[in-house]
C-alpha positions in Angstrom: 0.0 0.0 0.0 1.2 3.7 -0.8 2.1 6.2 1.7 -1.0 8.0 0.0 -3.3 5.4 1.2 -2.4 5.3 4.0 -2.5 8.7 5.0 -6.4 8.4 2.9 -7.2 5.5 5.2 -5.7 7.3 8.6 -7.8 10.3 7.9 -11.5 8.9 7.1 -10.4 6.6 10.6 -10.2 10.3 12.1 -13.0 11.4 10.5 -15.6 8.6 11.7 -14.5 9.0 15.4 -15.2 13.0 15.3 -18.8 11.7 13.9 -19.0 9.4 16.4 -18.3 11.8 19.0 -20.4 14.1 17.4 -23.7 12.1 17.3 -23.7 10.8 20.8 -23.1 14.5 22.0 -26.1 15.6 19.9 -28.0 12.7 20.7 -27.5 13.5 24.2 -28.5 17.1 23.8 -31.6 16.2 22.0 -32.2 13.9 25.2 -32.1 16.1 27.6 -34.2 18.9 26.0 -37.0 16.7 25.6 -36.4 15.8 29.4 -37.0 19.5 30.2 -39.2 20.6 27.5 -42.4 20.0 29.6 -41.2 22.7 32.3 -40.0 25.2 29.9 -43.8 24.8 28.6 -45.1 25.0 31.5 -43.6 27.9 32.5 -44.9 29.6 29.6 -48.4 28.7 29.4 -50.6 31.7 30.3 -51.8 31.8 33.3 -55.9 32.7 33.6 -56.9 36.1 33.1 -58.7 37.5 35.8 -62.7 38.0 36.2 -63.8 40.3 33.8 -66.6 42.9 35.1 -69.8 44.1 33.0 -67.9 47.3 31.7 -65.2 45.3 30.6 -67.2 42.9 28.7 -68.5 46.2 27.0 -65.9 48.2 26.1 -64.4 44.3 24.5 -67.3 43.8 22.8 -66.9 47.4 21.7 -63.6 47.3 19.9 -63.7 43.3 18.9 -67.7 42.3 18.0 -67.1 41.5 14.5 -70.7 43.0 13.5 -69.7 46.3 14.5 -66.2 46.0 12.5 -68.5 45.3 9.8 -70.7 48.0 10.4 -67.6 50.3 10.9 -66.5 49.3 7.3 -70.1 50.8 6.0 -69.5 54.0 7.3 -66.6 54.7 5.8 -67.7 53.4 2.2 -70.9 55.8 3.0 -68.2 58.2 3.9 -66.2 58.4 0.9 -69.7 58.9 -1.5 -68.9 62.2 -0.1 -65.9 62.7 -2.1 -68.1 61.6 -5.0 -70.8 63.7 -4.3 -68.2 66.9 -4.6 -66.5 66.3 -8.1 -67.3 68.6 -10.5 -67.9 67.7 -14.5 -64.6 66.7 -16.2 -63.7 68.9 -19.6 -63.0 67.2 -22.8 -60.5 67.1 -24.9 -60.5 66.4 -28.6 -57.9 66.5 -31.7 -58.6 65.0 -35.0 -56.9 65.9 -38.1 -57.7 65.3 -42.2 -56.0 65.3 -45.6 -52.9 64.8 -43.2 -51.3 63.3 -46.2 -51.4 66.1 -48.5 -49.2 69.3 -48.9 -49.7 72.7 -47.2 -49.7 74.2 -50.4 -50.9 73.2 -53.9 -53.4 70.8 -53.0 -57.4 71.0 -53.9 -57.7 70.3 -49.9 -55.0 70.8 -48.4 -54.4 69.2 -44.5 -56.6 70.0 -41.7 -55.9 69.7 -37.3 -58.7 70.4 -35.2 -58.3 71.0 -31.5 -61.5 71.3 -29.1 -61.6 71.8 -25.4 -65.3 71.2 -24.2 -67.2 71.1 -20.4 -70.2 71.1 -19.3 -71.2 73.7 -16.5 -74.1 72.8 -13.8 -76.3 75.1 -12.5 -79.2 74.9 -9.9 -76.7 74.4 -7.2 -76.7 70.9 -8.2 -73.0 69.6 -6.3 -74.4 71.7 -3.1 -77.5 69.4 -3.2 -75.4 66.6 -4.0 -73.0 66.8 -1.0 -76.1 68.0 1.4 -77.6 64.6 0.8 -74.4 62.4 0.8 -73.2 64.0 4.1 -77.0 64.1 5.4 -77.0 59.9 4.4 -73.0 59.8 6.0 -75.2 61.0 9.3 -78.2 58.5 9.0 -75.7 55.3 8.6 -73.7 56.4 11.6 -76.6 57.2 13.3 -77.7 53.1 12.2 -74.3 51.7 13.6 -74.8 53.2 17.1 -78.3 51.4 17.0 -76.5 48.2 15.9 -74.0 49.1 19.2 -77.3 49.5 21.2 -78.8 46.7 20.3 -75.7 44.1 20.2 -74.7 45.4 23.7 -77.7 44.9 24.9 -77.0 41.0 23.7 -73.9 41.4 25.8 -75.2 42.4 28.9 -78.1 40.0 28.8 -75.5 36.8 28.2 -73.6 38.8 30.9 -76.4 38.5 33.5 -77.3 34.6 32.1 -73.7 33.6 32.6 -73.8 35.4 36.1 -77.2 33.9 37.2 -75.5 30.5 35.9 -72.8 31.2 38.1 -74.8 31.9 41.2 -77.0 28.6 40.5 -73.8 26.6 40.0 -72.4 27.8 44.0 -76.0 27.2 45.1 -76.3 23.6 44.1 -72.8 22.9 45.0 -73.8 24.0 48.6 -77.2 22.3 49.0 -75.3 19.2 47.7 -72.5 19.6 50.2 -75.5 20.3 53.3 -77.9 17.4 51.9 -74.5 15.4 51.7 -73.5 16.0 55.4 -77.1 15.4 56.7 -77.2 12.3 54.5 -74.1 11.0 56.3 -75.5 12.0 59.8 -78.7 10.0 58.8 -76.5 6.6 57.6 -75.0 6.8 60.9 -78.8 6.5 62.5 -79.6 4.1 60.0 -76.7 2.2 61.3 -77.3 2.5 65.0 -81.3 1.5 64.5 -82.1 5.3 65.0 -83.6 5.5 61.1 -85.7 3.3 59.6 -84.1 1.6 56.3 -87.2 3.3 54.0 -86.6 7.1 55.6 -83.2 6.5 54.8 -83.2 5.2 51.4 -86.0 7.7 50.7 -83.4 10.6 51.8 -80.8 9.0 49.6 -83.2 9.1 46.9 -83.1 12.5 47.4 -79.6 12.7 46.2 -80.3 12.5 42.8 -82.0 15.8 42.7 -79.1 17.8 43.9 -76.5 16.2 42.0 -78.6 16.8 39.1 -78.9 20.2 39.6 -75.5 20.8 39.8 -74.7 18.8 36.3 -77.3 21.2 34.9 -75.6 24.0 36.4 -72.5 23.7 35.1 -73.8 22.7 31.8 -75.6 25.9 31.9 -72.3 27.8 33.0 -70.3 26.2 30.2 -73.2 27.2 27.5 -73.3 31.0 28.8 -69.7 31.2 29.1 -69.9 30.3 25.3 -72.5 32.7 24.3 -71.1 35.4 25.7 -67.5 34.8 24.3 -68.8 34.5 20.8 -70.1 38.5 21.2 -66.9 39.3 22.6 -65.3 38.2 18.9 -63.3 35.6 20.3 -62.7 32.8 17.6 -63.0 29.9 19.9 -64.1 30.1 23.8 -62.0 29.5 26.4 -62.4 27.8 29.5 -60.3 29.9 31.4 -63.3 33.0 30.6 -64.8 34.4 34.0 -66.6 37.4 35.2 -67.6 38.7 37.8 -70.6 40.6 39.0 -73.0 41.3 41.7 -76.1 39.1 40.9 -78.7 41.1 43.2 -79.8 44.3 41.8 -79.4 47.9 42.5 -81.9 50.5 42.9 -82.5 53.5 39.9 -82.8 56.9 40.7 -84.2 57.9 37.7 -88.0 58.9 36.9 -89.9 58.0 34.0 -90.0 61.3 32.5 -86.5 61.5 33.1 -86.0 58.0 30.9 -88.2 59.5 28.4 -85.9 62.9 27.8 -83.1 60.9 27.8 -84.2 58.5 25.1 -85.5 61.3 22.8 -82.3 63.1 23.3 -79.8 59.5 22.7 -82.2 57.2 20.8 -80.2 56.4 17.6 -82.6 54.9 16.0 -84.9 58.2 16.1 -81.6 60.3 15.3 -81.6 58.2 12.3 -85.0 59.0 11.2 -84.7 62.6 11.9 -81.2 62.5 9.3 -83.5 60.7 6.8 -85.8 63.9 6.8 -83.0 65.8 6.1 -81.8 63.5 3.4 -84.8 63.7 2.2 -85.2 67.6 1.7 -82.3 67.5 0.1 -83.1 64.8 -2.3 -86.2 67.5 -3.2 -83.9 69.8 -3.7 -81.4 68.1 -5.9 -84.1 67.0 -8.0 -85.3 70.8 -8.6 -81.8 71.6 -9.4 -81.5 68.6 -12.2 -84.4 69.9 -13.5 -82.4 73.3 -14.6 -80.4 73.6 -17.5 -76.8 72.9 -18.2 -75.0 74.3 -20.7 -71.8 72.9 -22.5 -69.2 75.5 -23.6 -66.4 74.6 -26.1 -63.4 76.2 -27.5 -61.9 75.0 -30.7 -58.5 76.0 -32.4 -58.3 74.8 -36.3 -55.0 74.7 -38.8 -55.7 74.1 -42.2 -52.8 74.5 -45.0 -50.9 77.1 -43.6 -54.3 79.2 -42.3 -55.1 79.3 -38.1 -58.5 79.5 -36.9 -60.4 79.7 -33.6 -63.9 79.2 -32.8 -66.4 78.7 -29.8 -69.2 76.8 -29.4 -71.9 76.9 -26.5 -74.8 74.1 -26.2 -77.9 74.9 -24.3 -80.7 71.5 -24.0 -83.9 73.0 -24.7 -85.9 70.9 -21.9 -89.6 71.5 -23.5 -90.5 68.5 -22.1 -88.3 66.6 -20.1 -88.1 68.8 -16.9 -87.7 66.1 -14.3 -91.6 66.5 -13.4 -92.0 62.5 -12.4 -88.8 62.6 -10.1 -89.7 66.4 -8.5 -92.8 64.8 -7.5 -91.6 61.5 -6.0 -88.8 62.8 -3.7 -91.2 65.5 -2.7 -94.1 62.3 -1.7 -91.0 60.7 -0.3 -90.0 63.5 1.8 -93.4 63.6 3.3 -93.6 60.2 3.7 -90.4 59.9 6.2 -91.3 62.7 8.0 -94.3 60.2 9.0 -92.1 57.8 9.8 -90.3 60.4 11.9 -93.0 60.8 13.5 -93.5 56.9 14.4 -90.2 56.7 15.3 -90.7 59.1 18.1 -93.7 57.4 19.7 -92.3 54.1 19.3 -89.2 55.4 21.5 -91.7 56.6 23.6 -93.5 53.7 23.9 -90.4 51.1 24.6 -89.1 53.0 27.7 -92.8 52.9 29.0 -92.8 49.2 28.5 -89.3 48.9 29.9 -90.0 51.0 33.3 -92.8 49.0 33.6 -90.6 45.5 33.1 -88.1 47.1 35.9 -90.8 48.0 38.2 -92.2 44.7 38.8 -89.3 43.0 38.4 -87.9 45.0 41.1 -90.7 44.7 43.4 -90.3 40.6 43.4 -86.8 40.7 43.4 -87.2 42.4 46.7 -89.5 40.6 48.4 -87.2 37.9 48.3 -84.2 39.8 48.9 -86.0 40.9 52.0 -88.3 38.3 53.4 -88.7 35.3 51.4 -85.0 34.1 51.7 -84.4 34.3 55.0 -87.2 32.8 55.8 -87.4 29.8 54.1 -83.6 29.3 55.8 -85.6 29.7 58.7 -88.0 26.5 58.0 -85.4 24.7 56.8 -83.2 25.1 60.0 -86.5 24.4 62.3 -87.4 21.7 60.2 -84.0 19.9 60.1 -83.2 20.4 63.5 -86.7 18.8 64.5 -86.1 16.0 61.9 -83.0 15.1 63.8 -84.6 15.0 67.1 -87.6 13.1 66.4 -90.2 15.7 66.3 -90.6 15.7 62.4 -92.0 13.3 60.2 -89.9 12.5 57.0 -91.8 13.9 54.3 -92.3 17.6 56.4 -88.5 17.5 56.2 -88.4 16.6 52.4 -90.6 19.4 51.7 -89.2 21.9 54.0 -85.8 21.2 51.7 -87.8 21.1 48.2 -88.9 24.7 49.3 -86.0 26.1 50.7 -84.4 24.9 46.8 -87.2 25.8 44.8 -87.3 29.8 46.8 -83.2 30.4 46.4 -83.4 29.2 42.6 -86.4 31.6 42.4 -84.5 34.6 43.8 -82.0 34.1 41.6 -84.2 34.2 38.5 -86.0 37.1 39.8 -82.3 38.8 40.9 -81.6 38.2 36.7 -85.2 39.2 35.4 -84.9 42.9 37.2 -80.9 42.8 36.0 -82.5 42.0 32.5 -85.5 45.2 33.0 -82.5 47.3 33.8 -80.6 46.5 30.7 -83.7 47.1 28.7 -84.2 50.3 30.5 -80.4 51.4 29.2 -81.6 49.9 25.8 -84.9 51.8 25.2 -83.0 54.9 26.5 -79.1 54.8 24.5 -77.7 55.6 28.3 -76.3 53.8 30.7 -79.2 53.7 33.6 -77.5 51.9 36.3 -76.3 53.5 39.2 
């Protein structure tokens, strides 16, 4: 073998033992960041936002609802019909030339250029009218998006309140599982000292059923709230991690009706709108007066032929003997007319709602309240008489079933009627574009 090969031979030997070397250290490498890829993970997971409260779930709903991006969108198309609105006519231009083959000079007809410069000139104030009625309909579409806010919002603070009232039930079933659960117990040990009968007993086991139920509904209900409400936030996919947080019992307005009517005349978007599409209106009435005028067309012309220069002018006035936009005069003033009606409707209907809504608050309020202030604490109070004489004897079974089916049935009432006066407030801010609560 040559000293070549040998050297060849020496150095691929080198060679494999650096690749050797090199795999087991990057196998080893790879090892040990799998071994600790599961705590760098972990201690980069997000941890869970905090409790969001009902003005936070507003103002989010707010910036992200994708309706209202939408709606957003509009406006500013509606808003650049402005620019459209405001153009005046373009001038035009034209050249055309003849006999551009021939001589200057000898021929029979010798070349010709023409140059013309043409534009037509509006009168009646016609772009005035036009810009009056695109800025009045910019004014009526914004005046439509904060009545899409209203009533989306209003979405919002109604899954809000569900998701809360969902929340309260959940706690409430978890605790009258936990107190049936220890009574239960206290009962199996009578049962098992020969203190309880075994058909009391199993019938109070029965019972069981009922209150882990509930809570299975509960925090189904929880779950499908949580989900509602995430999905008028804008979020692409709900979380589980979502909370809020929120005082479930309701306060007490200061406001009078006639107050809640002013307010709503003076916020209602929905009647804001109307009273823009009065004004786009009259100016629809007007614009179509001024295309009824007359528009002339002035044009200037420059001509060369042979080795002669020329000028000229030319003005074009349309006789309108007939056609003087009669039909369309007519219909926008019908039209105009017609939405000041519906102005008009618009006005009593606002009315109307935030007499219907102060009348929803007012007796939701007045049942929320008697069990805020009697019903509650009293059924407790059967319930605790009842139990206590259950356990001593002085109590037949079924009085003690239905002292606990009442004491249930008046706590998951409260909380409805706790939600239905939330709901009549909400309304209230609804019918009147303000925020009523205290």
């Amino acid at each position: 073998m040559k000293t070549s090969d040998k050297e060849f031979f020496t150095m691929n030997r080198k060679l494999a033992s650096t690749a050797r070397t090199f795999f087991c250290f990057w196998t080893l490498s790879l090892g040990l960041s799998c071994l600790f890829l599961p705590t760098a993970n972990a201690q980069t997971q997000t941890p869970t936002a905090a409790p969001l409260t009902l003005q936070q779930v507003v103002d989010i709903a707010r910036a992200k609802n994708p309706a209202l991006l939408a709606a957003q969108q509009n406006i500013l198309a509606t808003k650049a019909q402005e620019v459209q609105a405001g153009v005046r006519q373009n001038p035009y231009f034209t050249l055309y030339g003849s006999n551009v083959t021939l001589p200057a000079r000898g021929a029979a007809n010798p070349y010709m250029y023409s140059l013309q410069v043409a534009r037509l000139f509006e009168r009646g104030q016609k772009r005035r009218w036009r810009l009056d009625s695109a800025k009045s309909t910019t004014e009526q579409t914004t005046d439509l998006y904060q009545d899409q806010t209203r009533q989306i919002l209003l979405q919002v603070k109604i899954a809000f309140t569900n998701m809360l009232l969902a929340k309260a039930a959940l706690q409430l079933a978890k605790n009258n599982l936990a107190d049936f659960q220890h009574e239960l117990n206290i009962s199996s040990e009578r049962y098992k000292t020969g203190d309880l009968g075994k058909l009391d007993y199993e019938r109070l086991d029965l019972q069981m059923a009922q209150f882990e139920t509930d809570e299975s509904t509960a925090e189904q209900n929880l779950v499908q709230t949580s989900d509602q409400l995430q999905t008028l936030l804008g979020y692409e996919k709900p979380s589980d991690g979502f909370d809020i947080a929120g005082d479930i019992v309701p306060p007490t307005l200061m406001l009078t009706l006639p107050e809640l009517e002013q307010r709503a005349l003076a916020a209602r978007p929905d009647y804001q709108a109307a009273q823009a599409a009065v004004r786009v209106a009259d100016a629809n009435v007007k614009l179509a007066y001024a295309n009824g005028t007359v528009d002339p067309t002035l044009e200037g012309e420059y001509d060369r032929s042979g080795t002669d220069n020329s000028a000229g002018f030319y003005v074009t006035i349309p006789l309108r003997i007939f056609d003087r936009n009669q039909g369309n005069k007519a219909t926008s003033k019908y039209q105009a007319q017609a939405i000041r009606f519906s102005e008009v409707a618009a006005r009593n209907q606002v009315l109307s709602d935030v007499d219907q809504a102060w009348a929803g608050y007012s007796t939701s309020k007045v049942i929320s309240d008697r069990y805020q202030g009697h019903y509650l604490a009293e059924a407790k109070d059967v319930l605790t008489i009842a139990q206590f004489a259950y356990e001593h004897g002085g109590l037949a079974l079924i009085d003690y079933l239905n002292a606990l089916q009442d004491d249930r049935t008046t706590s998951l009432n409260a909380l409805t009627a706790y939600a239905q006066t939330w709901i009549a407030i909400h309304q209230l801010s609804y019918t009147t574009a303000t925020e009523v609560t205290p």
